[in-house]
N, C-alpha and C positions, 0 to 999 in steps of 0.2 A: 189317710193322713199323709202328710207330706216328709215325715218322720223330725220332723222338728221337735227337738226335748221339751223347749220352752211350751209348746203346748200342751204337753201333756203335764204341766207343773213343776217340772222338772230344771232343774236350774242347768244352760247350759255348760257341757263340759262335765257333768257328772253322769257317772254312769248307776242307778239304781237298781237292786234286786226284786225281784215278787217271787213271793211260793206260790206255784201253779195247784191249782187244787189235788190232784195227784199224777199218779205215772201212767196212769191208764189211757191217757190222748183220749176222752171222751168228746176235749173239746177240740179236737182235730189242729191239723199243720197253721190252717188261720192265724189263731189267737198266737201262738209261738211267731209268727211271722209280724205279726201287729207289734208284739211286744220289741221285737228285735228292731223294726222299724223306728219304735218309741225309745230306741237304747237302752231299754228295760232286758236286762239279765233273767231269765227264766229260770228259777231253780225247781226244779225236780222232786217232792218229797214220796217218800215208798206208801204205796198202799194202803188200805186199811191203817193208817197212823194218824191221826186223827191230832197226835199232840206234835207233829210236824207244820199243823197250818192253826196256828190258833187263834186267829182274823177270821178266821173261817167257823170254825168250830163256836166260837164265842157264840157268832151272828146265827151259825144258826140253832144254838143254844138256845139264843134268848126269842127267835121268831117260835122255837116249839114251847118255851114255858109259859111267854106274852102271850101265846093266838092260839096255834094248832093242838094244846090239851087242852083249850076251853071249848071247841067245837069240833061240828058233827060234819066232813068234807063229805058230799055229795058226790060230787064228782069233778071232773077235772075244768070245768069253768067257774064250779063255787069257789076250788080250790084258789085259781088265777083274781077271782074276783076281792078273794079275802084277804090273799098275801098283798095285794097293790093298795087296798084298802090298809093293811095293816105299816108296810112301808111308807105311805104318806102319813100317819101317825108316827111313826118313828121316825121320820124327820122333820115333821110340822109343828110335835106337840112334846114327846117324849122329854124325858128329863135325860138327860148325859153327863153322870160325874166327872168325867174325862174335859167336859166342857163348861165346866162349875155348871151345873145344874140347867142348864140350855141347853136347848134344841140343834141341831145342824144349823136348821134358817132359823137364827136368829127371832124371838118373838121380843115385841116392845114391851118394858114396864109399865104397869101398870099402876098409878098413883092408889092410895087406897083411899082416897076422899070421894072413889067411886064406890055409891052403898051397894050396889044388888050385885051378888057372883052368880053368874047362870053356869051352867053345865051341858056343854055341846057334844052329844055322842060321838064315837068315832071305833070306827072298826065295828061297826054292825050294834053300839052298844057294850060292849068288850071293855073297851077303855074310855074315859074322857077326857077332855080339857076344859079346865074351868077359867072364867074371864070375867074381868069387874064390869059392870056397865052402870050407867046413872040411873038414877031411879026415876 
C-alpha cells in the first residue's frame, strides 16, 4: 500500500485506532508496519483477555455457535473449507441487527406477489436462505 488513509476508508487527516488481537506478536512486525503505514494506531491488549478485544471475541463467538458446534472438523482442509463456506453465508445471507436485519452485501427485496419461497442450502446444509420465486 502506498500508505494513503483515504484507502484504507479512512478520512484523511485522522488518525484511527485498532486493538491488535493480542501482545503475543503472533502476527509478527508486518501487520504493525501495514497498520502504521495505513496511519492506523496499533493498540496493544494483554493476553489471555479476551474482553480487551470484543470485535474479536464477538466474531469468533458467533462462527463457534453458528458452525463449528454443529460439526464434525476432519481435519484442517474440512476445517478451511467450512469456515470460507460459512463466511460467504455471513456475508451473503446472514441477518445483521447492527444493519436492520441485512446482510453486509446488501440483498434486494423481494415483492411478495412472488408465490413459491424455495430454500437454498448454505454452509454444507447448516443454515439457509430463503428466496421468492414465481411460480
Amino acid at each position: 500500500m502506498d500508505g494513503d488513509p483515504g484507502r484504507a476508508g479512512i478520512p484523511v487527516g485522522h488518525r484511527a485506532s485498532l486493538p491488535a488481537p493480542s501482545c503475543d506478536r503472533i502476527y509478527g512486525d508486518a501487520v504493525g508496519r501495514q497498520l502504521a503505514n495505513l496511519h492506523i494506531t496499533e493498540v496493544l491488549t494483554a493476553p489471555r483477555s479476551p474482553w480487551q478485544t470484543p470485535y474479536v471475541e464477538r466474531l469468533i463467538g458467533s462462527v463457534r455457535r453458528e458452525c463449528l458446534d454443529h460439526i464434525v472438523v476432519i481435519n484442517e482442509s474440512s476445517l478451511r473449507r467450512t469456515l470460507k463456506s460459512f463466511f460467504a453465508y455471513y456475508h451473503d445471507s446472514r441477518c445483521h441487527l447492527a444493519l436492520n436485519k441485512d446482510s453486509p452485501e446488501t440483498r434486494e427485496v423481494q415483492p411478495p406477489d412472488k408465490s413459491i419461497i424455495i430454500e437454498i442450502p448454505r454452509v454444507g446444509g447448516l443454515h439457509h436462505r430463503y428466496e421468492r420465486r414465481a411460480a
